[in-house]
C-alpha positions as CSV (number, residue, x, y, z in Angstrom):
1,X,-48.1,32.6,75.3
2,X,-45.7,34.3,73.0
3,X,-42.0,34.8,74.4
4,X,-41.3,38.2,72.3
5,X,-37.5,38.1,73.0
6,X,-37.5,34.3,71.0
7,X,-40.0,35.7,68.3
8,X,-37.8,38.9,67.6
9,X,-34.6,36.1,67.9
10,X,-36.0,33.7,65.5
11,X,-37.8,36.6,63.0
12,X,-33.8,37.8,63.1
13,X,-32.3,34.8,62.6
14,X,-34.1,33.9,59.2
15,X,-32.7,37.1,56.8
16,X,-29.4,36.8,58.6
17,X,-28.5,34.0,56.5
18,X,-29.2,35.5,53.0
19,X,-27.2,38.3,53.4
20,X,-24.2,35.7,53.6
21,X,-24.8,35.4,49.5
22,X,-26.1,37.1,46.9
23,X,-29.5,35.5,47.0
24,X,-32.5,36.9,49.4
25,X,-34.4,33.6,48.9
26,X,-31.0,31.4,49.8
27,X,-31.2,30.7,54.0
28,X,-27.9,28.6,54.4
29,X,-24.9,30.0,55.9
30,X,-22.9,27.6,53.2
31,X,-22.7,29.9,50.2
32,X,-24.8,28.5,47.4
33,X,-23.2,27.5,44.3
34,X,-26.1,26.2,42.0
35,X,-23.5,24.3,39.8
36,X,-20.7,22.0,40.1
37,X,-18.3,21.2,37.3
38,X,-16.7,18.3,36.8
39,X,-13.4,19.7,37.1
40,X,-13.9,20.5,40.7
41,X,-14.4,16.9,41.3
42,X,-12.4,15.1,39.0
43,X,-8.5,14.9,38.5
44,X,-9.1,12.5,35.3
45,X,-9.0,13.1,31.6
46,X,-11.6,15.7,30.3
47,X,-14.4,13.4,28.7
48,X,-14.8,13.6,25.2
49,X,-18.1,13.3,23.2
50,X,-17.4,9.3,23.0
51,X,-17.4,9.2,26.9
52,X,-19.9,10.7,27.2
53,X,-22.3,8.4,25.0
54,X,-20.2,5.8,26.9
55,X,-21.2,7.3,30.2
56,X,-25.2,6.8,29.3
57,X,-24.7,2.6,28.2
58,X,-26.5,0.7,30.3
59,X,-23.6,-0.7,32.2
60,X,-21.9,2.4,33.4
61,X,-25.4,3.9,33.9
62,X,-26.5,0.9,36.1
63,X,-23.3,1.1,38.4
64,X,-23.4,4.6,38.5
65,X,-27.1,4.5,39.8
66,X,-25.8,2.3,42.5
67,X,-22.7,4.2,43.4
68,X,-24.4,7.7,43.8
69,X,-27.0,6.4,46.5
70,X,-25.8,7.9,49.6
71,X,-27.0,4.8,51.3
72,X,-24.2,2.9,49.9
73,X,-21.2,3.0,52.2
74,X,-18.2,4.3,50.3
75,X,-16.2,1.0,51.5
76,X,-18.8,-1.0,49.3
77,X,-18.8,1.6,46.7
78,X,-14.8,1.5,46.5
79,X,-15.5,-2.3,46.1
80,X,-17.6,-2.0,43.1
81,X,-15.4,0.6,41.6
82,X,-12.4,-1.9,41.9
83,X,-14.3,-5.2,40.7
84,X,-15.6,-2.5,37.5
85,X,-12.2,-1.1,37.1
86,X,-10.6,-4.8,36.6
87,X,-12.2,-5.1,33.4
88,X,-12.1,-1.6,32.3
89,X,-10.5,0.7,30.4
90,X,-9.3,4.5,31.6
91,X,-12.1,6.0,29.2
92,X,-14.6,3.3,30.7
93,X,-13.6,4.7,34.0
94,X,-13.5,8.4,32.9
95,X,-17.2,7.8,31.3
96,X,-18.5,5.7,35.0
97,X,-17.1,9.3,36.4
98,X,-19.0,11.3,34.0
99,X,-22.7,9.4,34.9
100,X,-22.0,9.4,38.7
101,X,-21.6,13.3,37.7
102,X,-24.6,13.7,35.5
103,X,-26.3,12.0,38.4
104,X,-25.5,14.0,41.4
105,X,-25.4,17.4,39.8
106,X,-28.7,16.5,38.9
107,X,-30.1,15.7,42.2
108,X,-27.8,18.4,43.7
109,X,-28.9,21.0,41.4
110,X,-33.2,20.0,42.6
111,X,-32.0,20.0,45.9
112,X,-30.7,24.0,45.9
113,X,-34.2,24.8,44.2
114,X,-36.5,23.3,47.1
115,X,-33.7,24.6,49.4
116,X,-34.6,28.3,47.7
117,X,-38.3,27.6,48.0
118,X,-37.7,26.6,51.4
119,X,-35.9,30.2,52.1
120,X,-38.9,31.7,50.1
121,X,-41.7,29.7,52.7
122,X,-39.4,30.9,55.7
123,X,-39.0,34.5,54.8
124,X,-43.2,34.7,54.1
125,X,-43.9,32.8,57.2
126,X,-42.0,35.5,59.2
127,X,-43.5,37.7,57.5
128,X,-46.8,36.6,58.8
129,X,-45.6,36.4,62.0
130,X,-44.7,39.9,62.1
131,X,-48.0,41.0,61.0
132,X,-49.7,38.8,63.6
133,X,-47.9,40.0,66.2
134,X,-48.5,43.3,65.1
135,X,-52.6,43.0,64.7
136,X,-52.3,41.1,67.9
137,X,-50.6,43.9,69.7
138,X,-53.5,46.5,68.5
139,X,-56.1,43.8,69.4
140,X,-54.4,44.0,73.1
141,X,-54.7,47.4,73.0
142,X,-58.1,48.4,71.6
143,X,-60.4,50.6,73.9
144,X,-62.8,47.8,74.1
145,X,-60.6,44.5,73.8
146,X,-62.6,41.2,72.0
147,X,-60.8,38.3,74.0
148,X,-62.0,35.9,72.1
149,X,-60.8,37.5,69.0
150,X,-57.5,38.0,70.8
151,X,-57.5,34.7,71.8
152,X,-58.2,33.2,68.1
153,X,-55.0,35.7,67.3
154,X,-52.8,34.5,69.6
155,X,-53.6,31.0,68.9
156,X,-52.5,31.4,65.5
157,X,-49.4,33.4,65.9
158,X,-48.6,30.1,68.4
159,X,-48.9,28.0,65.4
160,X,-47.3,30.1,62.5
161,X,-44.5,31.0,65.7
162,X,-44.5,26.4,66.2
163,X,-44.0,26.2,62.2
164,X,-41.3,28.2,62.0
165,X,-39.3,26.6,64.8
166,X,-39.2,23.4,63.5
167,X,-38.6,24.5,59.8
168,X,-35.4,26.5,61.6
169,X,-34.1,23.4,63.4
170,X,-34.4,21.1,60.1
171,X,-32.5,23.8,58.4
172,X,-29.1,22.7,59.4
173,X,-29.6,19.2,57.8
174,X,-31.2,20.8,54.9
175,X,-28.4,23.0,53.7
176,X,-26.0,20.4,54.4
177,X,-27.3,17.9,52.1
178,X,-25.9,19.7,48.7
179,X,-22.3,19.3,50.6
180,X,-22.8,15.9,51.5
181,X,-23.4,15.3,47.6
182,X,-20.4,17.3,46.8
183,X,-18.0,15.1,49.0
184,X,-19.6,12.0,47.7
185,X,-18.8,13.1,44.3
186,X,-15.5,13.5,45.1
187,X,-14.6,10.1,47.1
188,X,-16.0,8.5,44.2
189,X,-13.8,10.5,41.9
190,X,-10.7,10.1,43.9
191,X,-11.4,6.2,43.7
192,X,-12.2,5.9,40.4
193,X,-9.1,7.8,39.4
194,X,-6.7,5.8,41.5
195,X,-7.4,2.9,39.1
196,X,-6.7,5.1,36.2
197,X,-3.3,4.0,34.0
């Protein structure tokens, strides 16, 4: 049976978080920023076109791979950095910075479009919901009320109502994924600079 003080809660709670931002389709309470920069990350030297062809050698493109992985504790990454930074140069450095970069803002950048499909699917769904509980209402109150009908009804709004729940409580972890990247980006930026001359 549908709890209608916990459907109108939940049917409230997903627009709430768009009108943080700008963006209807956006349902984290962290405002979304679609792009980082590399200035927001990065204390070093601007890279120049040279660093940035340097930043896509094999190499620096391998150890950047590596150092992005979020499965990689950043003790083991600050390891890496330092054995890298022994033989390199500040614009070797400055281009490993630029690929972990490239890298992240890539995946980052995916990760705030399924996030805005996400908000899309959540939005419809309570949508739906709505107009379930609506039809199922009438049903309830029709002269001549078909119970199996109702029941069918009310079997579905359980399931859209089920769906909905659990896409709301895997939200949290969801929208903080994009921040996650962000701070990764910068440890690694703050470590990679600290071996800069």
């Amino acid at each position: 049976m549908i709890r209608i003080p916990l459907l109108l809660a939940l049917l409230a709670a997903a627009p709430a978080h768009a009108a943080i931002g700008s963006d209807p389709d956006w349902p984290c309470i962290q405002r979304k920023q679609p792009h980082l920069s590399l200035g927001q990350l990065w204390t070093g030297p601007v890279p120049d076109e040279q660093v940035m062809e340097l930043a896509e050698t094999p190499p620096i493109a391998q150890l950047a791979a590596r150092l992005e992985q979020r499965r990689l504790p950043l003790d083991q990454a600050a390891t890496l950095i330092g054995d890298f930074a022994q033989g390199a140069d500040d614009r070797q450095l400055t281009a490993l910075m630029q690929a972990i970069f490239t890298r992240i803002e890539r995946d980052r950048s995916a990760l705030i479009a399924g996030i805005s499909r996400y908000g899309r699917a959540q939005v419809a769904l309570a949508d739906r919901i709505k107009d379930r509980r609506t039809r199922f209402e009438e049903m309830q109150a029709a002269p001549s009320p078909d119970f199996d009908a109702i029941d069918v009804e009310e079997e579905a709004l359980d399931w859209d109502m089920r769906i909905f729940q659990d896409r709301q409580k895997s939200l949290t972890y969801v929208c903080e994924t994009p921040v996650i990247l962000e701070q990764r980006a910068f440890a690694l930026g703050r470590e990679i600079a600290g071996h800069l001359d």
